[in-house]
C-alpha positions as CSV (number, residue, x, y, z in Angstrom):
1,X,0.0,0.0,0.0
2,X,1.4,3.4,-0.9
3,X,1.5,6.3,0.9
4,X,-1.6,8.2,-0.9
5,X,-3.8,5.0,-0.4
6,X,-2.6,5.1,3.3
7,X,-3.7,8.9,3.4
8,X,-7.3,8.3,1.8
9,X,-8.0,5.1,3.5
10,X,-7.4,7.4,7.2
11,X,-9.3,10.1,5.5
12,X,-12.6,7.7,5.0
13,X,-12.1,6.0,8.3
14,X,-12.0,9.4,9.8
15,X,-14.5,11.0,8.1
16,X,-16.7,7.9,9.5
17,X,-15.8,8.5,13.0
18,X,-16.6,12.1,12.2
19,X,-19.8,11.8,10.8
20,X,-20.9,9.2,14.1
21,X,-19.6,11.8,16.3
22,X,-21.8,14.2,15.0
23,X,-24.6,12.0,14.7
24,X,-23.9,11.5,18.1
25,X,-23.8,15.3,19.2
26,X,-27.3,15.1,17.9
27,X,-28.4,13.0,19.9
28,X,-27.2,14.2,22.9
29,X,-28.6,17.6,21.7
30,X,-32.3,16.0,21.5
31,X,-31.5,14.3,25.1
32,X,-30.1,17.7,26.7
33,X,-33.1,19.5,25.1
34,X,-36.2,16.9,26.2
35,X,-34.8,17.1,29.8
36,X,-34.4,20.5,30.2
37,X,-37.8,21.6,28.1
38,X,-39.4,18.7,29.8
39,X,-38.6,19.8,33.5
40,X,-41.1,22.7,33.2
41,X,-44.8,22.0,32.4
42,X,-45.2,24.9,29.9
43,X,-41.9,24.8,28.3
44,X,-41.8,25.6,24.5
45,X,-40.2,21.5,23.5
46,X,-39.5,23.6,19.4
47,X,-36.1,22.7,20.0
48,X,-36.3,19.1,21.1
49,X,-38.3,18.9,18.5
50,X,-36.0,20.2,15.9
51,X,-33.3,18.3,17.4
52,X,-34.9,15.1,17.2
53,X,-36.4,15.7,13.9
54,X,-31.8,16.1,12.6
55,X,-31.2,13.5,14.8
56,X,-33.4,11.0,12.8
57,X,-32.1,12.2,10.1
58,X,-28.6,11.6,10.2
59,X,-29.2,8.3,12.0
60,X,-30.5,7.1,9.0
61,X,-27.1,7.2,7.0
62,X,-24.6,7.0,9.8
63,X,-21.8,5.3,8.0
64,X,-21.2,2.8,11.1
65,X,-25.0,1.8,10.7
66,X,-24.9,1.6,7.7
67,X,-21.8,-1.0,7.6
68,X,-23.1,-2.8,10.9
69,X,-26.1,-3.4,9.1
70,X,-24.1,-3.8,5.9
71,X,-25.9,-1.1,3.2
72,X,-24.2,-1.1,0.1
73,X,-25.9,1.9,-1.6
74,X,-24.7,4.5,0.3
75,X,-21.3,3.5,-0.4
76,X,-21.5,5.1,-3.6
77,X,-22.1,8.6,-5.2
78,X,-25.7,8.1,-5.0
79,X,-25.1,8.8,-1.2
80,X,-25.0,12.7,-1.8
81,X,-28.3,13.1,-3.9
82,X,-29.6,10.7,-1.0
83,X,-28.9,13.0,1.9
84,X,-29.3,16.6,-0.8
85,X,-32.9,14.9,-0.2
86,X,-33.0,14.2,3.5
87,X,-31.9,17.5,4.3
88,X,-34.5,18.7,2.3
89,X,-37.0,16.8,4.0
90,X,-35.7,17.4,7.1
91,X,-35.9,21.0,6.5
92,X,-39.3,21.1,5.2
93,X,-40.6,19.0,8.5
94,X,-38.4,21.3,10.9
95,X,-40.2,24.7,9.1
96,X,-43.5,22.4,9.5
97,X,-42.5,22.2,13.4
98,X,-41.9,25.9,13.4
99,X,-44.6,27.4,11.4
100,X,-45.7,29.6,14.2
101,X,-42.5,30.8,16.0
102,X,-40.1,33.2,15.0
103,X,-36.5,33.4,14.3
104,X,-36.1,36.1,17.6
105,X,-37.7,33.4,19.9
106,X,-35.7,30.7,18.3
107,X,-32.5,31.4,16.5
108,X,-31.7,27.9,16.4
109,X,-34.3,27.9,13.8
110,X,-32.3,30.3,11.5
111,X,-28.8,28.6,12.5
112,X,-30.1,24.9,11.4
113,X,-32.1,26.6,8.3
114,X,-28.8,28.4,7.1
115,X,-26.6,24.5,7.8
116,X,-29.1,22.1,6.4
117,X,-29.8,24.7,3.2
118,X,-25.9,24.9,2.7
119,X,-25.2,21.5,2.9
120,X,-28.0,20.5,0.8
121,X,-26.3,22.5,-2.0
122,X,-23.1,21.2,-1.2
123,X,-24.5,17.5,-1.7
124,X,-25.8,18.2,-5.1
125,X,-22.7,19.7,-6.4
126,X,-20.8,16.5,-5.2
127,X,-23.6,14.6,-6.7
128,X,-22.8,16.2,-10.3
129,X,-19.1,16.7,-9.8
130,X,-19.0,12.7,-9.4
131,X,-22.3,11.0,-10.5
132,X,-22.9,13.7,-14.0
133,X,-19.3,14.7,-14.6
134,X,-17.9,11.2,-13.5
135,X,-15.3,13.3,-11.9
136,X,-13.5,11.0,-9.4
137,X,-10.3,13.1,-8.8
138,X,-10.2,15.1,-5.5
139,X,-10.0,18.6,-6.1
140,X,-11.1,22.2,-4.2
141,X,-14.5,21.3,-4.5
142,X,-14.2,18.8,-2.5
143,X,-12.2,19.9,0.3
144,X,-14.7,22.9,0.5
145,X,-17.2,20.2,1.2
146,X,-15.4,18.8,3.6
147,X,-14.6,21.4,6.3
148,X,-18.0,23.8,5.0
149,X,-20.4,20.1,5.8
150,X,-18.5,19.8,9.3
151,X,-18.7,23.4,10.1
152,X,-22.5,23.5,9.1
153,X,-23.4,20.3,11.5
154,X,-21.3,21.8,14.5
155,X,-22.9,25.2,14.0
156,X,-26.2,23.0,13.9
157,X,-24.9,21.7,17.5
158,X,-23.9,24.3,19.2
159,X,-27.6,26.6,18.2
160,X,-29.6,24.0,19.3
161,X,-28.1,23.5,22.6
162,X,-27.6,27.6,22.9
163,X,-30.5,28.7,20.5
164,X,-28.4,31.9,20.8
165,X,-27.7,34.2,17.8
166,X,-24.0,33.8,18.8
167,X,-23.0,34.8,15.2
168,X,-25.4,37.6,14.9
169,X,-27.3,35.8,11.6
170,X,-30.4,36.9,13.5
171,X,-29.4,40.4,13.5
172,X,-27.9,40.5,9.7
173,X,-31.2,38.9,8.6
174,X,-33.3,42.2,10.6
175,X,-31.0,44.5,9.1
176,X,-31.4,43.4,5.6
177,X,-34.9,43.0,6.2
178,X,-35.2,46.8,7.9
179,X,-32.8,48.1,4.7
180,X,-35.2,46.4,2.3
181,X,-38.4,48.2,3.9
């Protein structure tokens, strides 16, 4: 085995332990959120919600369950129209859950609207960069995906466990909003 095919086999073994840790934060997101919106009767649960609605998402193409349980498709390139789709879904369901509360009360809202719409995008260009263009040499495109996918999903985290505007999208989307009026 050369050195290259040492490098990308790491680089797929990580990016599986990656992708499970995330998955993971998810779910401890959706357990954190149910016990603290659960410990007061009237609580708001929009955030457990939303974090169990991601949650379910990405459990259903973790790449450890999908190899303990031993799914071939998503080994291939039809794995990024796959989860362009989910994302989708799970965006449409999550503005379903939050019809009737706003992006003040809920940031997290924003946060996981702004992740889940740039990684959808993301998906679909891997999905024509390799499955249309039959490209299957690594090149900036896919190294944005990369870090921009993992950034998205721990920006994802850390509003849902905050639901803080702590990068002030709240107050950029206001501004635009008051500029445009």
């Amino acid at each position: 085995m050369n050195f290259s095919n040492l490098i990308l086999n790491f680089q797929q073994t990580f990016g599986s332990y990656l992708a499970t840790f995330i998955m993971w934060g998810f779910l401890m997101t959706f357990l954190f959120n149910m016990v603290s919106k659960s410990s007061i009767v009237c609580r708001d649960k929009t955030l457990m919600w939303i974090s169990l609605t991601i949650f379910l998402s990405y459990l259903l193409t973790d790449p450890l369950i999908t190899m303990a349980f031993e799914i071939e498709s998503l080994r291939y390139a039809s794995v990024f129209m796959l989860w362009f789709c989910l994302d989708l879904a799970c965006l449409a369901i999550i503005w379903l859950i939050t019809r009737n509360s706003s992006i003040s009360d809920f940031p997290a809202k924003l946060y996981v609207t702004v992740g889940l719409l740039t990684n959808s995008f993301l998906f679909l260009c891997l999905y024509i960069d390799v499955s249309v263009n039959g490209n299957e040499e690594r090149w900036w495109l896919w190294d944005l995906y990369t870090v921009t996918v993992n950034v998205m999903d721990i920006m994802m985290l850390v509003a849902l466990l905050t639901n803080k505007d702590f990068l002030k999208l709240g107050a950029l989307v206001s501004h635009i909003k008051a500029k445009a009026c």
